[in-house]
C-alpha positions as CSV (number, residue, x, y, z in Angstrom):
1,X,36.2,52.2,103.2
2,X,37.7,50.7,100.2
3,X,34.6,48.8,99.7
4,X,32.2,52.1,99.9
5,X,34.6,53.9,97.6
6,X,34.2,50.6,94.8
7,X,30.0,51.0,95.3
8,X,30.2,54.6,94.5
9,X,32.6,54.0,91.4
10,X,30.5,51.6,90.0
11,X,27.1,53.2,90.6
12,X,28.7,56.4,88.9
13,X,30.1,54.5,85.7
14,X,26.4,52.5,85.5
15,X,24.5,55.9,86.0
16,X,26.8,57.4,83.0
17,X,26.4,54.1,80.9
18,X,22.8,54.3,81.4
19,X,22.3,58.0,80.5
20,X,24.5,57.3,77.4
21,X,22.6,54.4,75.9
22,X,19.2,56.8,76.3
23,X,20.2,58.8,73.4
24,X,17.9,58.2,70.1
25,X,16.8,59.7,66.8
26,X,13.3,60.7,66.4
27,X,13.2,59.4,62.4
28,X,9.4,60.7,61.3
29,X,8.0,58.2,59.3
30,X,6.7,58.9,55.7
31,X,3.0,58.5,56.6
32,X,3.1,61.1,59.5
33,X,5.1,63.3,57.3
34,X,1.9,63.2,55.0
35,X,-0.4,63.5,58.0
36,X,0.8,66.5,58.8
37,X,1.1,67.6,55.1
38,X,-0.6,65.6,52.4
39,X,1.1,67.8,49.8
40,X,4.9,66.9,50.7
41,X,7.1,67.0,48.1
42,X,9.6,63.7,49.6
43,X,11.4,60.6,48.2
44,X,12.9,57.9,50.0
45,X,16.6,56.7,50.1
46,X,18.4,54.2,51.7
47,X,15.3,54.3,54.4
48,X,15.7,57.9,54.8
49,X,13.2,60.4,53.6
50,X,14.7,63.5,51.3
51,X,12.3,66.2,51.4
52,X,12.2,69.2,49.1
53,X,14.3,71.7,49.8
54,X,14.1,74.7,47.3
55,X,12.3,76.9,49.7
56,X,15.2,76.6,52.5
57,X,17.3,80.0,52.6
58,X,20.2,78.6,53.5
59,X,19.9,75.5,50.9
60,X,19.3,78.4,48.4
61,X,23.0,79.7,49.0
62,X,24.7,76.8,48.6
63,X,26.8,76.0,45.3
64,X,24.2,72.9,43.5
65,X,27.3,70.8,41.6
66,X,26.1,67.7,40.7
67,X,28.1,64.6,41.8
68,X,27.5,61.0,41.2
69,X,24.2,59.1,40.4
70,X,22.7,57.6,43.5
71,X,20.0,55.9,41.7
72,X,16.2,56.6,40.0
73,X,12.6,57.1,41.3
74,X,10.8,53.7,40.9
75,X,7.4,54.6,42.1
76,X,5.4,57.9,42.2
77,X,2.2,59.0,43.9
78,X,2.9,56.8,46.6
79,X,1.1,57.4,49.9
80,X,2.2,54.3,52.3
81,X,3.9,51.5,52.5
82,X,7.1,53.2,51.2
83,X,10.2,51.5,49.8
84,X,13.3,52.8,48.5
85,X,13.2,54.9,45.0
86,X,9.3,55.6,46.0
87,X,8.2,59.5,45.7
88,X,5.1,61.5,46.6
89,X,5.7,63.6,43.4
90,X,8.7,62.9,41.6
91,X,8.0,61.3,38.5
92,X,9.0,57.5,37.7
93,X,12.7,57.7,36.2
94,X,14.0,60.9,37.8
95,X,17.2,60.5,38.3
96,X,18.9,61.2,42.4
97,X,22.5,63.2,42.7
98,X,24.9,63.4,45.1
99,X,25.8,67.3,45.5
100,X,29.2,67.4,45.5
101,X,30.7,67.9,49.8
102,X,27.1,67.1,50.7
103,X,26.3,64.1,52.4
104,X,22.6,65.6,53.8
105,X,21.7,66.9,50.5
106,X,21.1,65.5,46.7
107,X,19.7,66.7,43.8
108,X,17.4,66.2,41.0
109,X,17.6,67.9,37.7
110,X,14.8,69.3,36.3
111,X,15.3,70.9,32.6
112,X,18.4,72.1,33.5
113,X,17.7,73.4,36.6
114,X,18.4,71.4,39.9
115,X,16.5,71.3,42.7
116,X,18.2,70.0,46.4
117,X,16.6,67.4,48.8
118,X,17.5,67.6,52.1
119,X,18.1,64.7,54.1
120,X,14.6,64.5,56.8
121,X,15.6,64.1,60.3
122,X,13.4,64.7,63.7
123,X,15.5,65.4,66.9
């Protein structure tokens, strides 16, 4: 009896580690981003892709305050083989912006105006 009970306890805890370890993100990569819309306005961060955001009601509402620099565009008009600080638009030299509370969101400043980039992730 003890023995049965043991089996069951363990098959339950490997069924629940099993179903746990599953669990992944779906990160779309920059060239099927571009497949599916070779006009995307995107830059790429710490292996993440930022896409443009402007157009995103509920991006629109939030308060844009400008935190630290993150860092600059390297590249521009880049269509593979992406690397950090490479954009599809973005000039060369633009400079990347924390927003302030934000840690899905920076900005880019634009003659005086900023525009957001949201943090891309499929899932």
């Amino acid at each position: 009896m003890k023995r049965n009970k043991a089996i069951i306890i363990f098959f339950t805890l490997l069924y629940l580690l099993a179903g746990c370890s599953t669990t992944t993100s779906n990160n779309v990569s920059p060239q099927s981003l571009l497949k599916d819309n070779p006009d995307a306005d995107f830059f790429i961060m710490n292996s993440t892709i930022y896409i443009n955001a402007m157009d995103i009601e509920w991006v629109k509402d939030l308060p844009l305050k400008e935190g630290i620099a993150l860092g600059k565009i390297n590249n521009t008009g880049v269509k593979n083989n992406f690397k950090d600080w490479d954009a599809t638009i973005l000039n060369i030299g633009t400079v990347i912006y924390e927003l302030e509370g934000r840690k899905d969101i920076v900005l880019i400043k634009i003659d005086d105006k900023y525009i957001p980039y949201l943090k891309y992730v499929e899932g």
